[in-house]
C-alpha positions in Angstrom: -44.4 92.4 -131.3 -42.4 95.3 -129.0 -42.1 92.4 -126.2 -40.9 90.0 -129.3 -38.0 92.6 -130.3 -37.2 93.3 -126.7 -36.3 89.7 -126.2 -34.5 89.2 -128.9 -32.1 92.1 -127.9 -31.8 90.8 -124.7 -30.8 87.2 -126.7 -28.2 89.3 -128.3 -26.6 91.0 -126.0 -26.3 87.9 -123.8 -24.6 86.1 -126.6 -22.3 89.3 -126.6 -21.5 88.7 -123.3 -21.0 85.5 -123.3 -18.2 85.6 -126.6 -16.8 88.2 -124.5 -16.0 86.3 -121.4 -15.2 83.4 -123.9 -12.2 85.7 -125.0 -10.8 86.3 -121.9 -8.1 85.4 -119.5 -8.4 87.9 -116.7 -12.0 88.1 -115.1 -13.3 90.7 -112.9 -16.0 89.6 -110.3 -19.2 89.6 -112.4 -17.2 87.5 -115.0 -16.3 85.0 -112.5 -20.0 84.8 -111.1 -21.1 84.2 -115.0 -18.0 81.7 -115.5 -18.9 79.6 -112.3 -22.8 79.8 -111.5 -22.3 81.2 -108.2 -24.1 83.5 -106.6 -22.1 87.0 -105.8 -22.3 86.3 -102.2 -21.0 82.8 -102.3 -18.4 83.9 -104.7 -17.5 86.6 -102.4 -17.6 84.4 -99.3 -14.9 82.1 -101.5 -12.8 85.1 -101.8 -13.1 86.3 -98.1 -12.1 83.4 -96.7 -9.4 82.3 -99.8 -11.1 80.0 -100.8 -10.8 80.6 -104.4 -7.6 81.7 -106.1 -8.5 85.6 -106.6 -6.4 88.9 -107.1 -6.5 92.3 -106.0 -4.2 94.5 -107.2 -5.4 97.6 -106.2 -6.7 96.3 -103.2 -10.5 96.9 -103.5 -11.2 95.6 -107.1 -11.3 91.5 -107.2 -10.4 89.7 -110.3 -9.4 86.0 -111.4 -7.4 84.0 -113.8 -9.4 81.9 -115.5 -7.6 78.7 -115.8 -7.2 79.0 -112.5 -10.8 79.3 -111.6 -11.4 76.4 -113.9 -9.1 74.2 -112.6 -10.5 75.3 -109.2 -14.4 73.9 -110.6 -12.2 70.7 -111.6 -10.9 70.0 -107.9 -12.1 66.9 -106.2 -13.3 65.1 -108.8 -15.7 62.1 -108.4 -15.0 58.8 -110.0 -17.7 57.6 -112.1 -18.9 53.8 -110.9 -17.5 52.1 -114.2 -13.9 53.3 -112.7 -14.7 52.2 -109.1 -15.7 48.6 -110.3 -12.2 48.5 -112.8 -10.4 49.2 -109.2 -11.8 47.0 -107.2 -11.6 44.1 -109.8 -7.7 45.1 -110.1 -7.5 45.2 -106.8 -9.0 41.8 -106.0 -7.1 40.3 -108.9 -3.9 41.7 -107.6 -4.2 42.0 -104.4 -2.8 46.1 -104.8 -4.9 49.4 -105.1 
């Protein structure tokens, strides 16, 4: 039963979290992470090298703009096949990409 209740707390205050990162528009470092999937040392490796769109206004504490890092994710998206075969057919129909 104790190992029941502890996992149901733990159930909540990940749903917490998660409607609280839901409601924001500035992220701090462990938001981002939780946003994207990363690992922290990935995530920080983006940010070292400037990778990823990141601010530090203090200059030690990271944080992120979240449309930004989601239209970061979005970046060099890959065209499903049904859109490749539509091009191709246009193409070889009219003779232009």
């Amino acid at each position: 039963m104790k190992k029941l209740i502890e996992e149901f707390k733990q159930y909540l205050v990940r749903i917490e979290r998660n409607s609280l990162l839901a409601s924001k528009s500035v992220l701090t470092f462990e938001d981002a992470v939780l946003l994207t999937g990363l690992s922290r040392s990935y995530l920080y490796k983006l940010t070292s090298t400037n990778q990823i769109p990141h601010y530090k206004p203090s200059g030690k504490q990271l944080y992120f703009d979240r449309e930004e890092i989601e239209n970061w994710l979005k970046q060099n998206r890959v065209e499903t096949v049904e859109e490749t075969d539509r091009k191709a057919t246009n193409y070889v129909v009219t003779g232009r990409r």
